[in-house]
LOPA-499659 format. One record per residue: residue in three letters; z, y, x of N, C-alpha, C in turn. Coordinates in steps of 0.02 Angstrom, whole numbers, plus 50000, padded with zeros to 5 digits. Each point is the difference from the previous one (the first is absolute). Example, Ala and Ser with C-alpha at 12.3 -4.5 7.8 and 13.67 -1.06 7.14 Angstrom:
<rs>
Ala503904971650660500005005949955500005006050045/Ser499645005349982500035005950042500375005549961/
</rs>
This chain:
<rs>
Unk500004994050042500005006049958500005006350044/Unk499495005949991500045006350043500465004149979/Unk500185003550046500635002850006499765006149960/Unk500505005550006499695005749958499715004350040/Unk500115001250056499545002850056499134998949995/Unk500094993550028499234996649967499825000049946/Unk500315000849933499615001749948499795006849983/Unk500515003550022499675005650012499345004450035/Unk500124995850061499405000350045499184997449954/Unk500184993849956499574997449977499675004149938/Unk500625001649953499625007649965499835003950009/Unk500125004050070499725006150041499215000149996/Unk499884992550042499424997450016499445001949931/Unk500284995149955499584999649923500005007449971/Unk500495004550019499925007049959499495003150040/Unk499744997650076499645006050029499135000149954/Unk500074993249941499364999149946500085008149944/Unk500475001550011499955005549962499975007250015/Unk500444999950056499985005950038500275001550059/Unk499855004250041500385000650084500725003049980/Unk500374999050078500625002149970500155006749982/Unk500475002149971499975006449963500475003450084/Unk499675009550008500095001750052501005001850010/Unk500184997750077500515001050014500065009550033/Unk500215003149951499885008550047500575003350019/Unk500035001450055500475004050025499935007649975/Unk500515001449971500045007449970500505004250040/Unk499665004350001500105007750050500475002649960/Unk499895002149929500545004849982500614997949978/Unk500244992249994500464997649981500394998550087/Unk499384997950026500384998050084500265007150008/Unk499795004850001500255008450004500644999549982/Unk499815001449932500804999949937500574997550035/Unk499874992850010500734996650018500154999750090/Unk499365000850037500054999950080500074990450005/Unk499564998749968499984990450011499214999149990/Unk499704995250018499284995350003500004997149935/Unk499925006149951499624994749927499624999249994/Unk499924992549986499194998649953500054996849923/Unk499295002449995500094995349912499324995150002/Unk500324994549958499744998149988499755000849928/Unk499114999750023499625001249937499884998149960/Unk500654995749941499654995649937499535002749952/Unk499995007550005499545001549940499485000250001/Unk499744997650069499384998750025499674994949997/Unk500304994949972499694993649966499515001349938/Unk499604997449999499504999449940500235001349938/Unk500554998849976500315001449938500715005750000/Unk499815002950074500665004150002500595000250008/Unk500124992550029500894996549979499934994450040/Unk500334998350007500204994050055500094991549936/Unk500035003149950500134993049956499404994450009/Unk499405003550025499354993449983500174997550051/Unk500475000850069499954996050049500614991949970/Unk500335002249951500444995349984499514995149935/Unk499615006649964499714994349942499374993550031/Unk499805004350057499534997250029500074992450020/Unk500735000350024500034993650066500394996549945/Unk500285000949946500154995949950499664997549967/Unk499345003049978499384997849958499584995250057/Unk500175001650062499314995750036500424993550018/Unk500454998949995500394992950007499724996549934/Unk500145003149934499854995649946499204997650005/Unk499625006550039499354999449988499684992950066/Unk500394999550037499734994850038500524991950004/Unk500485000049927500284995349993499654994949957/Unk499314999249991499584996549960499775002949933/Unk500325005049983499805002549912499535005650007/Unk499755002350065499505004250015500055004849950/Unk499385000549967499525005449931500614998249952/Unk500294995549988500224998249916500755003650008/Unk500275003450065500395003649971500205006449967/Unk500495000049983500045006949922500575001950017/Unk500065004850038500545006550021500225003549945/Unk500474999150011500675005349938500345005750022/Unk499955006050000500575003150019500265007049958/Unk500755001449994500125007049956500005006150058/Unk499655004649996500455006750041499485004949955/Unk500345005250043499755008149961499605001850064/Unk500014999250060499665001950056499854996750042/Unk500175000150060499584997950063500184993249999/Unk500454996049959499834993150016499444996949943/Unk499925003449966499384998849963499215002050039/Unk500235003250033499335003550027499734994850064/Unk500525000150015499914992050045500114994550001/Unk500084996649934499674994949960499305000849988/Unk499945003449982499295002849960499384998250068/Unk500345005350055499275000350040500024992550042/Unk500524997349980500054992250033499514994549977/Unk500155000449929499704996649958499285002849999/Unk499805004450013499085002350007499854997850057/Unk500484998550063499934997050065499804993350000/Unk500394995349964500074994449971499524998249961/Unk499695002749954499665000349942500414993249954/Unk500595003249991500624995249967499975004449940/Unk500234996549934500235001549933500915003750028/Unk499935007349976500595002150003500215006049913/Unk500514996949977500335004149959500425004849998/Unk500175007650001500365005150023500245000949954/Unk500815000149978500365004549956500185005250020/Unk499845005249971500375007250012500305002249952/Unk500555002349983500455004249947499575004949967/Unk499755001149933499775004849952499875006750041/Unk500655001250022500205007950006499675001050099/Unk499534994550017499765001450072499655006050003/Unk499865003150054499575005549989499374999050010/Unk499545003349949499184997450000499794998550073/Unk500015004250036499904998950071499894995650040/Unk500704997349986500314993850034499764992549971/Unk499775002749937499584992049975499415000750007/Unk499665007550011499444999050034499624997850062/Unk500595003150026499914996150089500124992549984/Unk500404997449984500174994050004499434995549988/Unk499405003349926499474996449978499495001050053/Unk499955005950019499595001250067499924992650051/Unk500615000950006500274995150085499874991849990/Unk500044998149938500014994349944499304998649989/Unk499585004449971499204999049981500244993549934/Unk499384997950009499914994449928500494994750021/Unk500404999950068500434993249999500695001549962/Unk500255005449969500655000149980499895004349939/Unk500394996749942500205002149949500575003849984/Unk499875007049975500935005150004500234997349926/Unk500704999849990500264999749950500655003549978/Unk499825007449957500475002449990500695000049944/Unk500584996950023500424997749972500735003350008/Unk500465002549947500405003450020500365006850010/Unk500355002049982500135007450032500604999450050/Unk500214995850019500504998050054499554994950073/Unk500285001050053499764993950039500364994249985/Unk500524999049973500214994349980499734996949956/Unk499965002349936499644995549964499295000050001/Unk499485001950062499284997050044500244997350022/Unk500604999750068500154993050023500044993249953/Unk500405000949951500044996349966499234995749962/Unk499735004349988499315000849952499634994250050/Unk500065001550068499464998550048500344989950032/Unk500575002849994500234993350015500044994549937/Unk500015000249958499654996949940499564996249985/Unk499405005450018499344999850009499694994850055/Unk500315002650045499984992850074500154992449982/Unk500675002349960500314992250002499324998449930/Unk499965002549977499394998349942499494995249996/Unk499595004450078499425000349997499934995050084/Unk500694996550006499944998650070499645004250059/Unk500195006249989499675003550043500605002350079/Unk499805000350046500615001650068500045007649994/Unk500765000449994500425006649977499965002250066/Unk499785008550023500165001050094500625005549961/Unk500424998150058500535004349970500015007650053/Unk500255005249991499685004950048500455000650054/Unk500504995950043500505000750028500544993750031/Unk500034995249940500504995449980499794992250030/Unk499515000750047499454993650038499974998550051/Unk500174996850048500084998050062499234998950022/Unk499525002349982499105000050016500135007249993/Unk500175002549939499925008049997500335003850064/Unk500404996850023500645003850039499414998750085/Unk499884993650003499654997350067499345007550004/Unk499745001249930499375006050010500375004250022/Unk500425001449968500405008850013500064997450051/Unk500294996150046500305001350092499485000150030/Unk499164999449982499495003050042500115008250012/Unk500455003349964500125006750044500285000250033/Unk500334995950050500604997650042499594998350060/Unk499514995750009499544998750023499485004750026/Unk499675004249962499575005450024500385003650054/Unk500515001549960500435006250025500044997350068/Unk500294995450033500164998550043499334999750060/Unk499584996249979499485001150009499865006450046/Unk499925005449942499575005150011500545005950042/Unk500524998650000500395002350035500184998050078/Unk500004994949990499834996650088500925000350045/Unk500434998149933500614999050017500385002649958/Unk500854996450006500325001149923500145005449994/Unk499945005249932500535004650009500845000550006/Unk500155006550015500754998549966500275001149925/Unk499735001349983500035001249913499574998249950/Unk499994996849946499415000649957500364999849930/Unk499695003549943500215003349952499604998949936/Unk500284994649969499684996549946500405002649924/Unk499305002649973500174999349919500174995449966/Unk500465000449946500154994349969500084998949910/Unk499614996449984499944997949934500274993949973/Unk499364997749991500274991549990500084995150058/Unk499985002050041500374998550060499384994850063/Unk499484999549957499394997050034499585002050077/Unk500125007350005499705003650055500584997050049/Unk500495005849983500614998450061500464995050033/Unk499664994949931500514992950025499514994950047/Unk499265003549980499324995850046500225002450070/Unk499785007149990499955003750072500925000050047/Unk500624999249966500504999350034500044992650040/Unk499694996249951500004991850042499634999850042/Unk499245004250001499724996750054500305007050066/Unk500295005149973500185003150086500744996550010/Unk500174996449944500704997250015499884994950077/Unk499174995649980499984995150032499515000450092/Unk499695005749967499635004650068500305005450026/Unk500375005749967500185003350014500715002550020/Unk500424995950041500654998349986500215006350006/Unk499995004150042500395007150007499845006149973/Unk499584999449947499905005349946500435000049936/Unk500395005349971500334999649976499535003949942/Unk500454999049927499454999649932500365003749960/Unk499915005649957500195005549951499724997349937/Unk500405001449955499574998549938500045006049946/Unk499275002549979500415005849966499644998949907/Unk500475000649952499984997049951500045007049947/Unk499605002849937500155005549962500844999849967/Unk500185005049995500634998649976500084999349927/Unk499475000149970500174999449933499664990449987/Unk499844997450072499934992549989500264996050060/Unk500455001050012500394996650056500144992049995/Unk499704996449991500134994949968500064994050075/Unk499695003050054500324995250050500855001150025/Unk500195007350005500845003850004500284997849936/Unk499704996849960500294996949929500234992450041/Unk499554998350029500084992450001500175000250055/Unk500275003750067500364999050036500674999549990/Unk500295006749956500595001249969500384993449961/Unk499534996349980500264995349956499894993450014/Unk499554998650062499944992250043499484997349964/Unk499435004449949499414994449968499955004949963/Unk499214998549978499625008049979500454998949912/Unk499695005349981500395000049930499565005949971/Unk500065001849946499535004849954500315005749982/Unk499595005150055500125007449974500115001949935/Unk500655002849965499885002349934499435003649946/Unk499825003550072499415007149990499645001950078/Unk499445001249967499694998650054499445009449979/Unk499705003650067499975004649999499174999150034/Unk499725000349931499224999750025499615002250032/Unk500045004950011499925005850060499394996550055/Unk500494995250036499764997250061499474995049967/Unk499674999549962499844996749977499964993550036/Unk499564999450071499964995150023500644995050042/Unk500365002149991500604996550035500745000749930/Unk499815004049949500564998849944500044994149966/Unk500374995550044500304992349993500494999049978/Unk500284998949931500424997549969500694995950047/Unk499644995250020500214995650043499794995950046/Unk500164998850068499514998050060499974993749986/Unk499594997450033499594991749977500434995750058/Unk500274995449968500464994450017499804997150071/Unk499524998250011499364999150060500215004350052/Unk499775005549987500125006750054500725001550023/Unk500385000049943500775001050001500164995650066/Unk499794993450006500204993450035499905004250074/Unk499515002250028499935003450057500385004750000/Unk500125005449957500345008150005500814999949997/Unk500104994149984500764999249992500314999150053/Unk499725001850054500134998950082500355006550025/Unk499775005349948499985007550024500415003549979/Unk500455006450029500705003149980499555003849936/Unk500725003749952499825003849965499715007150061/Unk500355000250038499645008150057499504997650009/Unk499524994449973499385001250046499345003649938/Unk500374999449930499825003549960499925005349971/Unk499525005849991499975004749998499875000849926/Unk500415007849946499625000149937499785007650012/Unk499275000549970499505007749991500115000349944/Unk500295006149992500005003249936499294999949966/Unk499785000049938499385000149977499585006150010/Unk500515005649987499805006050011499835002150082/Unk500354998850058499995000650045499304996450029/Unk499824993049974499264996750027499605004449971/Unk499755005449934499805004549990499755005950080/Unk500495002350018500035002350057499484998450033/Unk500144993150029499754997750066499344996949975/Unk499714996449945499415002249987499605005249996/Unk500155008249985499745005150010499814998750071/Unk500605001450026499965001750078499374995050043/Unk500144995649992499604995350009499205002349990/Unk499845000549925499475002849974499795007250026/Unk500465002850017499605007550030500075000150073/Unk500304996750033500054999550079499644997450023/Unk499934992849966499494994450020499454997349958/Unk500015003449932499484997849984500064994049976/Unk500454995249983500154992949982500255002749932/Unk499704995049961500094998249933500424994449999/Unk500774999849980500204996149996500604997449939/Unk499844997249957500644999449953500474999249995/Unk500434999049942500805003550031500294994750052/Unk499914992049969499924993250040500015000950081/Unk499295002749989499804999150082500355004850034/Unk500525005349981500045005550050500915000049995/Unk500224993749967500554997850029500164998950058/Unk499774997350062499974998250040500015008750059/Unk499785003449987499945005450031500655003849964/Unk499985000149940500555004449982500574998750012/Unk500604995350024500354997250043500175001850061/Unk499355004150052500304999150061500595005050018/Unk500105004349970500525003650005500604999749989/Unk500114993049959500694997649994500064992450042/Unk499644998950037500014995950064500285001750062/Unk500285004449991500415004050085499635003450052/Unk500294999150068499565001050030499324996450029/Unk499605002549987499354993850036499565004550063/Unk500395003350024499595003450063500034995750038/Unk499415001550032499444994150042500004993049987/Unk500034998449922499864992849989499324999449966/Unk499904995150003499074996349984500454998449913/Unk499735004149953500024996849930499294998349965/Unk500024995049955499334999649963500395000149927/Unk499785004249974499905000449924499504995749949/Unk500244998749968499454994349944499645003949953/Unk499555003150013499725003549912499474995849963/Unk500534997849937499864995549994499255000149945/Unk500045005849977499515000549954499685007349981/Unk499515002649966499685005549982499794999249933/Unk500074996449975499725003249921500335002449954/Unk499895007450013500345005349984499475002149932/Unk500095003149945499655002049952500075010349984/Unk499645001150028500135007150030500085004649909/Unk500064997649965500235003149951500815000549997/Unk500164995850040500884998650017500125005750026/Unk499575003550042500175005450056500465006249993/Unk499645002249930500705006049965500534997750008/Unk500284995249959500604995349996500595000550078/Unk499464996650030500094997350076500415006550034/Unk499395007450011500115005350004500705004549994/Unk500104998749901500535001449965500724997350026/Unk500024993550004500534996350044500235001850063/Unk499435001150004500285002050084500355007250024/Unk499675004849943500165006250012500765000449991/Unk500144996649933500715001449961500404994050074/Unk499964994949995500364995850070500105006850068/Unk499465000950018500225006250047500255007849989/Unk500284999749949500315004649975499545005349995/Unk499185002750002499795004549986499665001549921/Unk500184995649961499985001149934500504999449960/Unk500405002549954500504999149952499765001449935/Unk500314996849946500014999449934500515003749961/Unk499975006249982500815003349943499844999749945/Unk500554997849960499755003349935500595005550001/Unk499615007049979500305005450002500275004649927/Unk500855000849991499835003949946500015007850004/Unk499295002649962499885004149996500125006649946/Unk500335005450009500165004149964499355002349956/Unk500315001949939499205001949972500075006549978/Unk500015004350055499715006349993499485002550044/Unk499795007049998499495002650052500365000350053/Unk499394997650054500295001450071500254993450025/Unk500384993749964500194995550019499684996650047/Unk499274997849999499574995750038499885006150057/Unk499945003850002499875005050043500604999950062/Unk500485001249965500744996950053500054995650026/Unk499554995749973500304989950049499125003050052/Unk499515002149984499474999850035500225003750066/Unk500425004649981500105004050067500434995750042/Unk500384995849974500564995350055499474993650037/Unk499385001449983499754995350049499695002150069/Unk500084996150047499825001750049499155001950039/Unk499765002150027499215001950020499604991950003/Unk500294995850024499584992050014500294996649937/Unk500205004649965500544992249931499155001349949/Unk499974994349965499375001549950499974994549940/Unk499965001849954500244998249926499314994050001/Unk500264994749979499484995149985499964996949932/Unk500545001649960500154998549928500435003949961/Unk499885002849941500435004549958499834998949921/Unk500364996649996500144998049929500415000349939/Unk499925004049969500695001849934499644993749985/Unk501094997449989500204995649984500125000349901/Unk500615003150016500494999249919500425006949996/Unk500065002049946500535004749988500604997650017/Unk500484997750048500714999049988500645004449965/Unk499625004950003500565005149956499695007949978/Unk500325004549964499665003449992499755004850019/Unk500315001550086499765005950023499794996450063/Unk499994992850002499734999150082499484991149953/Unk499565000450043499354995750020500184996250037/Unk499714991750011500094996550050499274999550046/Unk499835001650051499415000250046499984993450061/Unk499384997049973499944994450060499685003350069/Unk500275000350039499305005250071500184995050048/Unk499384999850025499824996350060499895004950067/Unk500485000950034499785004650078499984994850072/Unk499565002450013499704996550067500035005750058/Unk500144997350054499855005350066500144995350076/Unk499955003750030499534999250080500594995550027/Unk500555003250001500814995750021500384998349946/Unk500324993950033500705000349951500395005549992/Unk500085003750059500815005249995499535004949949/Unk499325001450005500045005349933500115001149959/Unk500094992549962500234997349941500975000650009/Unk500084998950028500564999750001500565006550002/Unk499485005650047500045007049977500095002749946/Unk499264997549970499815000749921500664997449965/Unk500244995949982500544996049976500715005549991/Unk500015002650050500545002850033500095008349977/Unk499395001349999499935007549943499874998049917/Unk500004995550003499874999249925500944998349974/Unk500304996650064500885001249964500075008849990/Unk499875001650077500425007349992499825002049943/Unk499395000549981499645003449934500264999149940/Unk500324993850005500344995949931499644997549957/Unk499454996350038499494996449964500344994949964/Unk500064995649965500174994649968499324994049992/Unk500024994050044499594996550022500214991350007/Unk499404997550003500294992950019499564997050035/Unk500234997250075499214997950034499734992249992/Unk499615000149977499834992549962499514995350058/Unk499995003350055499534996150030500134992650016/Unk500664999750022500004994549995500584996049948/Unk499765001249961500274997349939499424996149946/Unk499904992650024499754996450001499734999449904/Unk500304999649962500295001849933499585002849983/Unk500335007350007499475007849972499554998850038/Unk499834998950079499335001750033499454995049957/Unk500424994749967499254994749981499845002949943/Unk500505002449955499605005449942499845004749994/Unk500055003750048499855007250008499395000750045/Unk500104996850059499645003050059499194997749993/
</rs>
């Protein structure tokens, strides 16, 4: 029986049928930032944008050369990139593949998917939850005897994902001292930690997880994964309920410090930055891995590689993205303000703003009483402290206010 080294090696081999390896780049403005040798690695540079076809791939080509050739019929549920790489697998294959996606997917995303798929895969939209498409899809498998790929939860799926373990090393031409894996369903980081576990002995491994889906710091805390109450969609590609039993088996090796959580709002950030510095398109998923390094300590003059793990980003998100980020870095706030209702009133709060402060929303709300108005305003500006200025003349003034920005509550109905 081959070890996991060699199977790895052996899927490397079979993936180079689809594509070369995705580029290892050393980045200037992050090596700057921190005074350390970063590189990233480029998952979004795969054919489908994501690193998942390297796992659907080497799972589908085992079944495909276990005697059932053409007659097999691929099953799988997701909303994104593990559908997308099913899809372009199965057009590789020219295999029968079935895709569940949840109702509520975005047109987009089932378009690419049919794209990547052609006439070998059928979409099927089921659902307004991913649970009940998981459900829908696993059903359907056991049904139709068709092989369920699960997007994470597979010891073939896990062997594809550690071909980024492999390149990397590769293309680097010796270990680093750091490498910095996103984490979802636990498929990427539990591939790529085994095989530098087993090549790379003196590189040590970060894991950085969204905080509104922590579900591997779930299952450290408690000795075996277990199910997030709530889970914070945001990240879309790594918001994991709960890490896959499989993966867990490798990661359960690792302290809670080696885990990192990104605020949702804060990966906001570092996708901009990203996007206007460098020009990388990267989703919230993929730019986990970068958004992290600053709560990693010191890393002057160490060799880190970052995992990015993915790009399919849907640039209508971008306001959103934008919005998050501003209010996270304190240069946007949310008041609702009450306002006196006589002449001159709005005229008084206009003068307490500062030259860079600038109104991005103003909205009468409600009468709360009879001589004062409630006002929703949105002010934006260049720094935090202006705002905070701003804030600060609006007591002396005796404004009467409430700052809602982050008040999760009002911001989801109001903002």
């Amino acid at each position: 029986m081959e070890n996991f080294t060699q199977a790895v090696r052996a899927a490397e081999d079979a993936i180079r049928d689809l594509f070369e390896p995705t580029p290892l780049q050393r980045n200037d403005h992050l090596s700057a930032k921190y005074g350390a040798d970063i590189w990233l690695k480029r998952e979004d540079l795969t054919p489908v944008r994501s690193y998942k076809l390297r796992g659907a791939y080497n799972a589908m080509r085992k079944i495909m050369v276990d005697g059932r050739g053409g007659n097999a019929h691929f099953v799988c549920a997701s909303a994104g990139n593990h559908a997308q790489g099913v899809a372009f697998a199965c057009r590789h294959f020219g295999a029968k593949g079935t895709i569940f996606m949840p109702v509520t997917t975005p047109q987009q995303k089932i378009d690419k998917t049919r794209t990547f798929g052609g006439d070998s895969v059928e979409i099927v939209l089921t659902g307004d939850y991913f649970d009940q498409t998981l459900a829908a899809a696993q059903q359907f498998s056991a049904e139709q005897e068709a092989v369920f790929l699960a997007p994470f939860d597979s010891a073939d799926v896990i062997e594809g994902q550690a071909t980024v373990a492999l390149e990397m090393l590769e293309q680097l031409g010796r270990a680093p001292d750091l490498v910095v894996l996103p984490v979802g369903g636990g498929g990427l980081s539990s591939g790529v930690s085994r095989y530098l576990r087993e090549n790379a002995t003196g590189t040590r491994l970060a894991f950085a997880e969204p905080l509104g889906g922590a579900s591997l710091q779930a299952a450290l805390q408690n000795g075996a994964p277990v199910a997030l109450p709530a889970v914070d969609g945001f990240v879309d590609g790594a918001a994991v309920a709960r890490i896959g039993a499989l993966p867990f088996e490798e990661l359960q090796r690792y302290a809670m410090t080696d885990v990192h959580l990104a605020p949702e709002d804060r990966i906001c950030i570092t996708m901009l930055e990203m996007l206007n510095t460098e020009g990388m398109v990267l989703e919230p998923a993929g730019a986990l891995a970068v958004d992290v390094l600053g709560d990693l300590g010191d890393l002057t003059g160490k060799t880190v590689v970052c995992v990015c793990s993915g790009g399919n980003f849907d640039f209508e998100r971008l306001p959103d993205v934008k919005e998050r980020a501003q209010r996270f870095a304190g240069k946007k706030k949310y008041l609702v303000l009450r306002m006196p209702q006589r002449p001159g009133a709005l005229r008084d709060f206009l003068q307490l703003l500062g030259p860079d402060d600038d109104i991005a929303r103003f909205e009468y709300l409600k009468k709360s009483a009879r001589n004062f108005g409630s006002i929703l305003i949105g002010i934006e500006s260049s720094r935090p402290e202006n705002l905070t200025t701003m804030l600060r003349r609006l007591d002396q003034a005796g404004f009467t206010y409430r700052d809602i920005t982050k008040d999760a509550v009002l911001a989801e109905f109001l903002i």
